[in-house]
C-alpha positions as CSV (number, residue, x, y, z in Angstrom):
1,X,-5.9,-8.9,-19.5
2,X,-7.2,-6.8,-22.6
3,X,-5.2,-3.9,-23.6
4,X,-8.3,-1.5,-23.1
5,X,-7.6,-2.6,-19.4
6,X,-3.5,-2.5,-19.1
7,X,-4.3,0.9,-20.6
8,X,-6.8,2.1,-18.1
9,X,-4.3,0.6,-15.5
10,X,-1.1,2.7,-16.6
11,X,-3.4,5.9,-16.6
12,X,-4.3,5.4,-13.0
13,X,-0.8,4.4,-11.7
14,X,0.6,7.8,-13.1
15,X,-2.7,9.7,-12.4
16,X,-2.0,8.7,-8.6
17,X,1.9,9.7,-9.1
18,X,1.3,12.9,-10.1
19,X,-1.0,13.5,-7.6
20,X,1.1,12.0,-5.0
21,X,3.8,14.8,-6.5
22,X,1.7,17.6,-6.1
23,X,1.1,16.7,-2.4
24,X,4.5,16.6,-1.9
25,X,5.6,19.6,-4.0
26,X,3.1,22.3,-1.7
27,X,3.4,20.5,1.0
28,X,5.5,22.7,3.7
29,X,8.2,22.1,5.6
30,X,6.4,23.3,8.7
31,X,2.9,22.3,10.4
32,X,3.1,26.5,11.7
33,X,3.1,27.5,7.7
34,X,-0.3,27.6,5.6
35,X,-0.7,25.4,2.9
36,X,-1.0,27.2,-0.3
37,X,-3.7,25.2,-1.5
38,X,-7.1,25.6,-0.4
39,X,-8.9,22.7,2.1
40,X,-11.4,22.7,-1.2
41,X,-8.6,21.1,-3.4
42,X,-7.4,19.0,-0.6
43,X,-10.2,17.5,-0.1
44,X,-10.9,17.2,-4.1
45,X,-7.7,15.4,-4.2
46,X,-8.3,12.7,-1.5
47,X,-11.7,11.9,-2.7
48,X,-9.5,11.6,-6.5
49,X,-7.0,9.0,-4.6
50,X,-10.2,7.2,-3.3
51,X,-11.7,6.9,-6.5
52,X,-8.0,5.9,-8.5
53,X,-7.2,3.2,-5.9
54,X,-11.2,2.0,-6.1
55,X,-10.7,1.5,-9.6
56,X,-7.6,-0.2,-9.9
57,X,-8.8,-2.3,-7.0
58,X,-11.7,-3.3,-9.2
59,X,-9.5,-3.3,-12.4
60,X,-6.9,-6.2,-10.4
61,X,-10.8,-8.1,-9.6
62,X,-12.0,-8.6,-13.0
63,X,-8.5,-9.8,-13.7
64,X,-8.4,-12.5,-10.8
65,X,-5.1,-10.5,-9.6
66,X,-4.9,-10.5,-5.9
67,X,-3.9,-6.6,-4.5
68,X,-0.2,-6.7,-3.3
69,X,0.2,-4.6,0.0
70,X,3.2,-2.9,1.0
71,X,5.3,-4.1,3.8
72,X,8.8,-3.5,5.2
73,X,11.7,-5.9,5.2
74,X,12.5,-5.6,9.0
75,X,8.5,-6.9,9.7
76,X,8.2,-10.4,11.1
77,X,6.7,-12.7,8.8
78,X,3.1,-14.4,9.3
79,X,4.4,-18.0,9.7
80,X,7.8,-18.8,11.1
81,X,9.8,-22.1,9.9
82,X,10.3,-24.8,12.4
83,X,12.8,-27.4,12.1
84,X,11.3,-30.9,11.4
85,X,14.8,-31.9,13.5
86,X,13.1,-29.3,16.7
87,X,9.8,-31.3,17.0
88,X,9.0,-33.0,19.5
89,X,12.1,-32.0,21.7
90,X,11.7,-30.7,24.9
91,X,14.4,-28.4,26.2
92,X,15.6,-29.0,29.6
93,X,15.1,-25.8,30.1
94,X,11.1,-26.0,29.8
95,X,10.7,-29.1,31.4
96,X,11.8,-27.6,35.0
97,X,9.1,-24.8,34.1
């Protein structure tokens, strides 16, 4: 990756943080309160986010890097391991089934 790129890459990652912080920052604590900024900016802000995370997706594509998605830790994994020991056995259990 050329440094032009790594560059362009750290600029977007805190571009999107600081965004992220003003959301959080006027955001208030209640649904019933108005939102100090205008629906305007809102909106100018989400179509920002859009265009940062379209970049960097296309940033991680001329590198070859594959986009990592978050996930939590309690989430059940795509493949489960199976015991080479388990195959092939029948419980007794599913055999009066």
């Amino acid at each position: 990756m050329s440094e032009d790129s790594s560059k362009e890459r750290e600029v977007l990652r805190i571009m999107r943080k600081v965004l992220a912080q003003i959301i959080k920052d006027t955001t208030p604590a209640s649904r019933a309160m108005k939102h100090p900024l205008s629906d305007q900016t809102i909106q100018d802000i989400r179509n920002c986010l859009g265009l940062i995370s379209l970049r960097e997706r296309e940033l991680a594509d001329i590198a070859g890097a594959t986009m990592e998605r978050p996930y939590f830790t309690d989430d059940k994994p795509a493949a489960e391991v199976v015991s080479i020991n388990t195959i092939g056995r029948v419980k007794k259990d599913e055999e009066d089934a």
